[in-house]
Structure formats: structure tokens, C-alpha cells
C-alpha positions as CSV (number, residue, x, y, z in Angstrom):
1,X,81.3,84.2,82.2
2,X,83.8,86.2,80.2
3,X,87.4,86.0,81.3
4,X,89.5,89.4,80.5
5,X,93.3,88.7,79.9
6,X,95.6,91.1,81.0
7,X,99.3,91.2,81.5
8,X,99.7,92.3,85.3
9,X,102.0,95.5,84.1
10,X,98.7,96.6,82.7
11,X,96.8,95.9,85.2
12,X,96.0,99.3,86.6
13,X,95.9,100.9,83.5
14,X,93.2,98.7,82.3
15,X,90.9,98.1,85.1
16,X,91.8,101.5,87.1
17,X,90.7,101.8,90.9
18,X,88.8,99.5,93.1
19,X,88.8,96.5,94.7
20,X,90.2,92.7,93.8
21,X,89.7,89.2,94.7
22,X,90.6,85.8,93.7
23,X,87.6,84.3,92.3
24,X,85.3,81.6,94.8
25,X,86.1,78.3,94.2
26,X,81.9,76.9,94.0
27,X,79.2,77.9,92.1
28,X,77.6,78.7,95.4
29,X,79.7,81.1,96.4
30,X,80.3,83.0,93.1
31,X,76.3,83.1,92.9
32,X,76.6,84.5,96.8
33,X,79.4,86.8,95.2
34,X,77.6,88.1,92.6
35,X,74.0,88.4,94.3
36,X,75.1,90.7,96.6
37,X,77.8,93.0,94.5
38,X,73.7,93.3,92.6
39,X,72.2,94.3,95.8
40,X,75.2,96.7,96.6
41,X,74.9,98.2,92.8
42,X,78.8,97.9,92.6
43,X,80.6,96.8,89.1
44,X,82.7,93.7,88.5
45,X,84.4,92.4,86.0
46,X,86.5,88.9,85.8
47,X,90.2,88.6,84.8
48,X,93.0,85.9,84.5
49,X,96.3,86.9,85.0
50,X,99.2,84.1,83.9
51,X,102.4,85.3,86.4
52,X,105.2,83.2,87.1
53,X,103.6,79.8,85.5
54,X,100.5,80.0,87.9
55,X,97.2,81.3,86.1
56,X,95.1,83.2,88.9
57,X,91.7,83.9,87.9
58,X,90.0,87.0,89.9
59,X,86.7,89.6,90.3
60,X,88.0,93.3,89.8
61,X,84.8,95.4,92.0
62,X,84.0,98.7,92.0
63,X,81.7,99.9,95.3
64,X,79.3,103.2,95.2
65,X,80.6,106.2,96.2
66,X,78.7,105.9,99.4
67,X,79.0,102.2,100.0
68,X,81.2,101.2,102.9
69,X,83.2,99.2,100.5
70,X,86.0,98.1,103.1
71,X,83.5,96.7,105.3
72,X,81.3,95.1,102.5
73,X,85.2,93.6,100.8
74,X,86.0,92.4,104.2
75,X,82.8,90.1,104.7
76,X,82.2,89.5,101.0
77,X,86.1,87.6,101.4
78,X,85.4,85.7,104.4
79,X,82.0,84.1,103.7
80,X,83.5,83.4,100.1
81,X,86.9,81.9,101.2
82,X,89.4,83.7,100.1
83,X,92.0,85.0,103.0
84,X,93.1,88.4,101.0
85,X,91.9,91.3,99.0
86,X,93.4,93.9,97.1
87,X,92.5,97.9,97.1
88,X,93.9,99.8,94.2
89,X,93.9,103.0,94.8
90,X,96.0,105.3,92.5
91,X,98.2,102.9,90.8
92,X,99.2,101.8,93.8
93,X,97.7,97.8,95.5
94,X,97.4,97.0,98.8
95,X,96.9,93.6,99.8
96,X,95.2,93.1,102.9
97,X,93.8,90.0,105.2
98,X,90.0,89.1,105.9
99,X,90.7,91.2,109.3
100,X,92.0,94.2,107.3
101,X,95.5,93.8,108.1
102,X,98.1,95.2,105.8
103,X,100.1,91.9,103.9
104,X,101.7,93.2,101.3
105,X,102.2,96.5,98.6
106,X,103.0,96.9,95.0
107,X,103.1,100.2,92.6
108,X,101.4,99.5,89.4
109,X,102.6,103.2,88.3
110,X,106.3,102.0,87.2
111,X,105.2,99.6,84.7
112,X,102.2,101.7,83.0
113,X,104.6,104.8,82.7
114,X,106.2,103.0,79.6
């Protein structure tokens, strides 16, 4: 597995839109993870970010065009353990709970405008 390091201004800028979530704690579950992002023909890639002294290791994902890919985040999060996701959408992040539930907001745009 092949970690990408990234400082969180640069975040959008270097993975672009799509979908995020912290990585599954087992090997069971990342298999689970990354079985099914194969079946659904979407991209990943991993990436640490190191923010206020806390590393946080996560899966950046990238559905189809035609995949229903806030259903498929949605279940993919709750058998997998994690209680949020992220959708970036235009340099802009919305976190969201396992029920789809709005949590929280950020815009990448100020920091990548520099």
C-alpha cells in the first residue's frame, strides 16, 4: 500500500473531486473496501494527512459517472466503520454522517488560490 502525503491546503488541488474516507481499521474491512470499489470500477488512492499533531490516514474514491456513488459511500462507510464521509465537489468538502446528514463544511478554494 502506497501512502500519498499531502499538506491538507493542497488537498483539492491534488486529488480534485470525489469522495473521502478514513481508512478501515482491519485487514478485513480494507479487503471488503477495496473488493467492492473493483466491482464498482471506481478509483482510489490512499493519503495521510498530519493536522494539528494527529496523523489521519484516508481512501480518496472516485465513482463512475453513472454509479449512484452517495448511496454506494453511504453503505461502503457503515459496514466499514467509519461514522463520516467527505464529498468534494468543486473545491468545496462536505462532511456528512453514515445517514447522509450534513456535519460539517470547509472551502479548499482559499488555500489553493496562492
Amino acid at each position: 500500500m502506497i501512502f500519498e502525503l499531502v499538506l491538507e491546503k493542497d488537498f483539492y488541488q491534488h486529488f480534485g473531486d470525489g469522495y473521502c474516507m478514513e481508512m478501515p481499521a482491519s485487514q478485513n474491512r480494507i479487503d471488503r473496501l477495496l473488493n467492492f470499489l473493483c466491482e464498482q470500477n471506481a478509483l482510489w488512492r490512499f493519503y495521510a494527512i498530519f493536522s494539528n499533531g494527529i496523523w489521519f490516514h484516508g481512501i480518496h474514491i472516485v465513482f463512475p459517472k453513472n454509479a449512484d456513488a452517495d448511496s454506494a459511500i453511504q453503505d461502503v462507510c457503515k459496514w466499514s466503520g467509519s461514522t463520516s464521509y467527505c464529498a468534494i465537489e468543486n473545491g468545496t468538502q462536505t462532511v456528512f454522517d453514515t445517514d447522509g446528514d450534513v456535519i460539517a463544511f470547509a472551502d479548499f478554494t482559499e488555500g489553493s488560490e496562492n
